[in-house]
C-alpha positions as CSV (number, residue, x, y, z in Angstrom):
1,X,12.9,32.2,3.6
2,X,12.0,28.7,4.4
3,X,10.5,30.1,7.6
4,X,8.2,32.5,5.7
5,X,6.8,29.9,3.2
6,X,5.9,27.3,6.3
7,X,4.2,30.8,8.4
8,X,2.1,31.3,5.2
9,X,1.9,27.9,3.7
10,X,-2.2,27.0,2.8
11,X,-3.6,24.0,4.7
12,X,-4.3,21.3,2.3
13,X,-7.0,18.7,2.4
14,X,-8.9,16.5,0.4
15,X,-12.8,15.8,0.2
16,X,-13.6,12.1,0.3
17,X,-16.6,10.9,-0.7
18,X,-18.5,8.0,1.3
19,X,-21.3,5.5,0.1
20,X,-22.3,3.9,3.5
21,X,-19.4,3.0,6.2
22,X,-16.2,4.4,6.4
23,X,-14.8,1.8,4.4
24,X,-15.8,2.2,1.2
25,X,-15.0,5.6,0.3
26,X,-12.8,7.4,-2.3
27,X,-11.0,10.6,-3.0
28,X,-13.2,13.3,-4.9
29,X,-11.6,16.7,-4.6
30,X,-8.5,17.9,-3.3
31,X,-7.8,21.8,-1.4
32,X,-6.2,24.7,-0.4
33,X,-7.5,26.6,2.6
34,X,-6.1,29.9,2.3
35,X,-5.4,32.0,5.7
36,X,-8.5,34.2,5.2
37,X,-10.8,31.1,5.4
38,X,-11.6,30.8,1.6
39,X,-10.8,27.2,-0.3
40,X,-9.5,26.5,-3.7
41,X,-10.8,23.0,-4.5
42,X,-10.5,20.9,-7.9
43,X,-12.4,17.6,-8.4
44,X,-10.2,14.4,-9.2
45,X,-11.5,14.1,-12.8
46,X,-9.9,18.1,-13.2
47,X,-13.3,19.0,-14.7
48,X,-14.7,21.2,-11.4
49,X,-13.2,23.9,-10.1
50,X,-14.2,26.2,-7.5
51,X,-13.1,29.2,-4.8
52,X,-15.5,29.0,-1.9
53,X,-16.2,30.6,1.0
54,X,-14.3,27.6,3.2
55,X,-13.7,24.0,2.8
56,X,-16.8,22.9,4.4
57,X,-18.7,24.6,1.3
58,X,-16.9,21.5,-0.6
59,X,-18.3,19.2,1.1
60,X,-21.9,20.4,0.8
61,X,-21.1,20.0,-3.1
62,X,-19.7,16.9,-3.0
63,X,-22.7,15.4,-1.1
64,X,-25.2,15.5,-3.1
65,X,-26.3,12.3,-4.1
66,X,-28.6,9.9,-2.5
67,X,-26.4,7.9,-0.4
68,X,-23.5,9.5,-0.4
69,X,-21.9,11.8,1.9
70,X,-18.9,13.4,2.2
71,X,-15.8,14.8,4.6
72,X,-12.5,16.9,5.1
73,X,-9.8,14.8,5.4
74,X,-6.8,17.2,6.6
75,X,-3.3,16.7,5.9
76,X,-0.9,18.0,8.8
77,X,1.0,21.0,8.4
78,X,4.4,20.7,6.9
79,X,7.3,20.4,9.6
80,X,10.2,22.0,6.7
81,X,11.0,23.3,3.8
82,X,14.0,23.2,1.6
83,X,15.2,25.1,-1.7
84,X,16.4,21.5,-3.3
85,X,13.8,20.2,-5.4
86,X,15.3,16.7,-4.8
87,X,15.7,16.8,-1.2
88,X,11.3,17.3,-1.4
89,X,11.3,14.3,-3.2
C-alpha cells in the first residue's frame, strides 16, 4: 500500500514571489502537480484558488505586478510512507 501511494503521490511545490534579488522574496501559493500535468494551487492568504493547465500557469498569475516576479520552488519527492500518523510527524 505504501508503495502505491509514493508511485502516485502529486509533486508538491510552492510559488515564491520575488521583488528584486533572490533575497527578498516570500512564499505566495503552494501546489499539487497531478500526474497528467494539471496543478491545484491555493494562495497563502486561502482566498485564490485555481486548477490550471500546469504549474508554470501559477507563476504567470503570480507575476503580475511591476517588479515582481515569480518561481516554482519544488519539494523532492517523498522517500516513504507509513500508516502511523505519528511516525509522519
Amino acid at each position: 500500500m505504501c508503495g502505491l501511494v509514493l508511485d502516485t503521490a502529486p509533486r508538491l511545490f510552492a510559488v515564491v514571489q520575488v521583488c528584486g534579488n533572490d533575497a527578498d522574496g516570500w512564499v505566495a501559493a503552494w501546489g499539487l502537480a497531478d500526474s497528467d500535468g494539471r496543478a491545484h494551487v491555493i494562495a497563502i492568504d486561502g482566498r485564490t484558488r485555481m486548477t490550471l493547465p500546469s504549474p508554470e500557469r501559477a507563476v504567470r498569475h503570480f507575476s503580475g505586478r511591476t517588479g515582481i516576479t515569480a518561481r516554482l520552488i519544488w519539494l523532492s519527492p517523498p522517500k516513504a510512507a507509513t500508516v502511523s500518523r505519528a511516525a509522519a510527524a
